[in-house]
C-alpha positions in Angstrom: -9.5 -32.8 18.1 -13.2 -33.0 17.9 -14.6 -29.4 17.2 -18.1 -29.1 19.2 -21.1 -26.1 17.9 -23.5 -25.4 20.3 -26.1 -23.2 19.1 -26.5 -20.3 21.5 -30.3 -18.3 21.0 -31.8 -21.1 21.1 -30.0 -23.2 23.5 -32.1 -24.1 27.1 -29.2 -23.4 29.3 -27.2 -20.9 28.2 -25.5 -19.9 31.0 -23.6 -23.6 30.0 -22.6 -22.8 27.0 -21.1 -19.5 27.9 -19.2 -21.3 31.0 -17.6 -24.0 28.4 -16.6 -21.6 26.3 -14.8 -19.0 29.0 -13.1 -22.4 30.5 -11.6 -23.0 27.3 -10.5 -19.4 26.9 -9.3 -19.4 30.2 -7.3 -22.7 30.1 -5.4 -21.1 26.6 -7.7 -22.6 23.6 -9.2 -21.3 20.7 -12.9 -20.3 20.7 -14.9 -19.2 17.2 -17.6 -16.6 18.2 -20.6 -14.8 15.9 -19.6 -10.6 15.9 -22.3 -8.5 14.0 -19.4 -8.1 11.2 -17.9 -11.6 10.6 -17.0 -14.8 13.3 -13.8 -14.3 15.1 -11.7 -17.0 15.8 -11.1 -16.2 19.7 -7.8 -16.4 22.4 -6.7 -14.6 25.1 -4.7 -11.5 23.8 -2.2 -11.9 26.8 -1.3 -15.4 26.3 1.2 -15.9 23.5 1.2 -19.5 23.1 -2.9 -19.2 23.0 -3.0 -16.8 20.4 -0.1 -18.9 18.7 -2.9 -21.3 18.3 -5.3 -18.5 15.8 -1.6 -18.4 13.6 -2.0 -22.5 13.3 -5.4 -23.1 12.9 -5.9 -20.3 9.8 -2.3 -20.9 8.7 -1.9 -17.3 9.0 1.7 -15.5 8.6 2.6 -14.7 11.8 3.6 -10.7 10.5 -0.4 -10.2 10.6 -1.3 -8.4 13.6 -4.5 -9.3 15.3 -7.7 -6.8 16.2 -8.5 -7.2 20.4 -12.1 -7.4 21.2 -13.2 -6.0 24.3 -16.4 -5.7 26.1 -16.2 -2.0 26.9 -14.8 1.3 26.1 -13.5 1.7 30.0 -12.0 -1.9 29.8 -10.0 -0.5 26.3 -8.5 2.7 27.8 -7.2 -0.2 30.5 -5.0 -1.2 27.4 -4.0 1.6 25.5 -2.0 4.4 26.5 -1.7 8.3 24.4 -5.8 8.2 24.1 -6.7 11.7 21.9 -9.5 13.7 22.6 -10.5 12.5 18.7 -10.0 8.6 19.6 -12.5 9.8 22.6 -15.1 10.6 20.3 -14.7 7.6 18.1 -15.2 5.2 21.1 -18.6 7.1 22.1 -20.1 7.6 18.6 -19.1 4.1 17.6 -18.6 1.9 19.6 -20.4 -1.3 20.7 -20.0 -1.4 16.7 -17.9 -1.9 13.6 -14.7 0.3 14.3 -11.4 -0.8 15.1 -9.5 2.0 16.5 -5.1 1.5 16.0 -4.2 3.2 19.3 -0.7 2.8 21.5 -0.9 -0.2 23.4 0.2 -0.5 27.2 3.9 -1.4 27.2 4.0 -5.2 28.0 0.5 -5.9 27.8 -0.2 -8.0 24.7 1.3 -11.1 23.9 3.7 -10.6 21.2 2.4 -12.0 18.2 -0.9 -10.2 18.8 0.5 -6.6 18.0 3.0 -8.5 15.2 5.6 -6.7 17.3 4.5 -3.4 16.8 3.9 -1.2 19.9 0.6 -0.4 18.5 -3.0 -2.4 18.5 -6.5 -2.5 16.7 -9.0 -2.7 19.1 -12.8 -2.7 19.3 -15.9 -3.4 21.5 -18.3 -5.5 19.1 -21.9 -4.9 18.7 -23.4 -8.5 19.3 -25.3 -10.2 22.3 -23.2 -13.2 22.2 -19.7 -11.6 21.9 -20.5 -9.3 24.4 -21.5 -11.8 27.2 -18.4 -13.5 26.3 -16.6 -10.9 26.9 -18.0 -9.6 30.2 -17.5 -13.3 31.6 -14.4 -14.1 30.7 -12.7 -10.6 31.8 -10.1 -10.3 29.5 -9.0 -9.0 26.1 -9.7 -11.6 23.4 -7.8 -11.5 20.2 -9.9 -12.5 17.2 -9.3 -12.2 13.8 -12.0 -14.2 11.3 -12.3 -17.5 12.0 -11.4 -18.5 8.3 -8.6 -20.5 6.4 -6.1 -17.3 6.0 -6.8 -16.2 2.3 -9.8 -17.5 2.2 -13.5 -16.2 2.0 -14.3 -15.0 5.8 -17.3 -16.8 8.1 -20.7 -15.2 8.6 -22.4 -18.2 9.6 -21.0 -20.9 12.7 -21.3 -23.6 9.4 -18.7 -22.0 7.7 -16.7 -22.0 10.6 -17.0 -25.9 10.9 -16.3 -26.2 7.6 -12.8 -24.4 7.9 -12.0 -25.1 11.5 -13.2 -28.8 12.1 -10.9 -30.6 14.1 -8.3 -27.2 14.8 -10.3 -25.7 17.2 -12.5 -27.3 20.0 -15.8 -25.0 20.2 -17.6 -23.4 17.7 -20.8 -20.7 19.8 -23.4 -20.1 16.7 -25.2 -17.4 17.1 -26.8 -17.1 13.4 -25.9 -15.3 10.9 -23.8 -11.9 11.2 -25.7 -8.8 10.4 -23.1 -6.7 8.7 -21.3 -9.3 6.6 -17.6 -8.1 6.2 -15.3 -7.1 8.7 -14.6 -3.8 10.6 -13.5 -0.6 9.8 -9.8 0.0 11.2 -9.2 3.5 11.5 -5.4 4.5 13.1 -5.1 6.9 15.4 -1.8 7.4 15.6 -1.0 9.1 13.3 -2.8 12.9 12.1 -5.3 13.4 10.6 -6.1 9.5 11.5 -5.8 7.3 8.5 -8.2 4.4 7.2 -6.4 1.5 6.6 -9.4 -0.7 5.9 -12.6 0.4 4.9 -15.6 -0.8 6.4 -19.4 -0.2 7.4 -18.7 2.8 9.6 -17.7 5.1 6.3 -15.1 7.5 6.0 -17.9 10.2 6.1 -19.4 8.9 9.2 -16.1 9.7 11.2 -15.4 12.8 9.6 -18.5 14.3 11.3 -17.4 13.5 14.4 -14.1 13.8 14.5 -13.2 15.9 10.9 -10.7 15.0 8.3 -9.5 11.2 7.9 -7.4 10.2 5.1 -7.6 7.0 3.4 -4.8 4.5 2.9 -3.7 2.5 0.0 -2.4 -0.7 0.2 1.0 -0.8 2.6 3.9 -2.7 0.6 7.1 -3.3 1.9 5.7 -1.7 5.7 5.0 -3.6 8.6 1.0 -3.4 8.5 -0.5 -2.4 11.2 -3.9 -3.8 10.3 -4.9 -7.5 9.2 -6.0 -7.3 5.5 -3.5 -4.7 4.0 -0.5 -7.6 2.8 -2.2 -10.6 1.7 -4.4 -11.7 -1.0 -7.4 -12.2 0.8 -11.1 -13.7 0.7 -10.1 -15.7 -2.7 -12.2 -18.8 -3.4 -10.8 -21.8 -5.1 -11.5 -20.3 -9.1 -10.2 -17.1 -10.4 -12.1 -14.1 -9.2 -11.9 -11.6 -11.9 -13.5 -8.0 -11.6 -16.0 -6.3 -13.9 -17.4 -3.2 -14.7 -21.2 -3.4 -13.0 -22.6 -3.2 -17.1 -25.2 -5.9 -18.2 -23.9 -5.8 -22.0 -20.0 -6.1 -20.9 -20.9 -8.9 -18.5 -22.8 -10.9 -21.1 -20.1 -10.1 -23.7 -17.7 -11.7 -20.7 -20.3 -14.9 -20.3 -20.2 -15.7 -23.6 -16.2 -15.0 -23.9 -16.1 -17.5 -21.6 -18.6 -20.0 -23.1 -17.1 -20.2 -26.4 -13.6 -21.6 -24.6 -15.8 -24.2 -22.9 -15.9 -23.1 -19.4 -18.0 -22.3 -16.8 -18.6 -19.0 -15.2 -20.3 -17.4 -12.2 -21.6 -14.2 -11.8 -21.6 -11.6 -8.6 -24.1 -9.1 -9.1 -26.4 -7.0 -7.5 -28.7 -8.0 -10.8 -29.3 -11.4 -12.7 -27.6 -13.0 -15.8 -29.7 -16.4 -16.4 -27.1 -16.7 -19.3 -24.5 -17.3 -16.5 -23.7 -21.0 -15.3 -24.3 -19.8 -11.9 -25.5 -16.5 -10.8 -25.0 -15.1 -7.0 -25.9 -11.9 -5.0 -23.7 -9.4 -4.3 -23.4 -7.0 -1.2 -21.7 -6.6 2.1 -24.4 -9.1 3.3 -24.1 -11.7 0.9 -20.2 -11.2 -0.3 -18.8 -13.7 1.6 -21.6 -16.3 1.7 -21.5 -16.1 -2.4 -17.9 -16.1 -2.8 -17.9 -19.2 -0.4 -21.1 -20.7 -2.5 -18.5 -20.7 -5.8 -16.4 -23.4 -4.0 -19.4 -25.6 -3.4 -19.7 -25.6 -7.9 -17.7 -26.6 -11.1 -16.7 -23.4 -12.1 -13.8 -22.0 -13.8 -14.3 -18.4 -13.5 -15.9 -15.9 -11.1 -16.4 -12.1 -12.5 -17.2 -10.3 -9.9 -19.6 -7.0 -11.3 -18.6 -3.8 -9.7 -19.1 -0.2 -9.9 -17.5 2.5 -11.9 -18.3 4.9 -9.0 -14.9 3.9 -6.7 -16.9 5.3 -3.6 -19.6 3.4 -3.6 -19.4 -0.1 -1.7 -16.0 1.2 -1.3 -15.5 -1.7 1.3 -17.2 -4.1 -0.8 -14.6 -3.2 -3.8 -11.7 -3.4 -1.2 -12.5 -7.2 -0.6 -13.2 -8.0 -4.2 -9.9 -6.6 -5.3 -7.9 -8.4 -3.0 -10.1 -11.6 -4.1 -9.1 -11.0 -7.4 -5.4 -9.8 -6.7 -6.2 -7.0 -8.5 -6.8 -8.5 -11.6 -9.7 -7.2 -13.9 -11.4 -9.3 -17.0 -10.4 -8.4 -20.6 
């Protein structure tokens, strides 16, 4: 299969490349899109063996459910049933934006493998031009989870896309880089007080003042998860991501550790380390872009510098921990 970009803002007749891509939809393939967190690798939610198409391309486990992107709040109360007065409130204060809300979904709505077989659903309207007109031409819910290799470091530009999804998929709409960097927020509703089962942009804080108390959620093992990213190891570049206390003299004690056993090391930091083989940037911006950047290089080992506050970047440290499986360097 030949996988085609076509390069949206800047493209003279754009109308076109809108029309390809809802054809494709329509007619049950796979479409990558630009949202403002990540690209999503697009099918229509209703039709099973479309969306059995995300499962193949990512060589995703099929017990993963999906988050459904749609172009309104109206069109999601169209697909969810039990809507509180809270969920409500999270729709208007949040939404076009970076929130997936886990609500009860319409009996016999989704295909299958989109909810994983659960009777629940993540869904979300996304904050970005081209996603949005999409959307509101194709006129149905599109599942979409990142349009990455599963476990691997997720797309914020259409070239990473191509680079995992060449010859899987057939379209690729680039529509620049995303502005946020790592995925949603997923927030579930179903339960009370709602529960944050992946952290993201819109903060725990943020909700609480609209809605009040949220708790957050560990890691489910053992549980059918009712939100991509709680199972797997996740966003994990070809070397061994270890974490790091965010302190200059550790980290240079760690590049040299690694030096004297004649190996090479890269660095994540929100600061420099010239003594490092190769030295990236670190933030919700930049995370996946770096961690991407380190299978591009000879290196052995990524440490991966984070805080000893837990809450700060606490989305950040949730998709470094899962790069790393956890594991910390000692």
């Amino acid at each position: 299969m030949e996988t085609k970009t076509i390069l949206v803002d800047k493209n003279e007749n754009v109308e076109k490349s809108y029309s390809q891509a809802v054809e494709m939809l329509r007619s049950g393939e796979v479409v990558a899109f630009p949202t403002e967190t990540v690209y999503g690798l697009g099918a229509v939610a209703t039709d099973l063996e479309a969306v059995d198409k995300i499962f193949k391309a990512k060589g995703r486990p099929s017990d993963n459910p999906l988050i459904v992107h749609v172009d309104s709040k109206e069109t999601a109360m169209e697909y969810v049933v039990n809507i509180t007065q809270k969920a409500e409130k999270c729709m208007d204060a949040f939404w076009p934006g970076a929130l997936t809300l886990i609500l009860t979904a319409k009996p016999d709505t989704f295909a299958a493998n989109v909810t994983a077989g659960l009777d629940t659903v993540g869904i979300r309207v996304p904050d970005h031009p081209v996603a949005l007109e999409l959307l509101k031409q194709l006129k149905k819910p599109v599942a979409a989870p990142s349009a990455n290799t599963s476990g691997k470091p997720s797309p914020t530009l259409a070239e990473h896309v191509f680079h995992d999804m060449n010859s899987k998929i057939p379209l690729v709409l680039d529509g620049g880089a995303t502005a946020i960097g790592i995925e949603s927020t997923v927030l579930d509703m179903t339960c009370e007080p709602p529960c944050i089962l992946r952290p993201g942009q819109v903060t725990k804080e943020q909700i609480e003042e609209v809605i009040g108390m949220v708790r957050l959620s560990s890691d489910i093992k053992g549980n059918a998860p009712k939100s991509p990213g709680m199972k797997y190891t996740h966003y994990a570049p070809e070397a061994p991501v270890y974490l790091i206390e965010e302190d200059a003299r550790l980290i240079e004690m760690a590049i040299d550790h690694v030096h004297n056993e004649g190996k090479k090391v890269a660095v994540l930091s929100h600061h420099d380390f010239p003594n490092a083989d190769f030295d990236f940037p670190l933030s919700a911006e930049t995370l996946y872009s770096s961690l991407r950047k380190c299978d591009m290089i000879d290196v052995n080992i990524i440490l991966a510098a984070v805080s000893s506050d837990k809450q700060k970047d606490i989305a950040v440290l949730n998709r470094l921990e899962k790069a790393a499986d956890h594991k910390w360097f000692s």
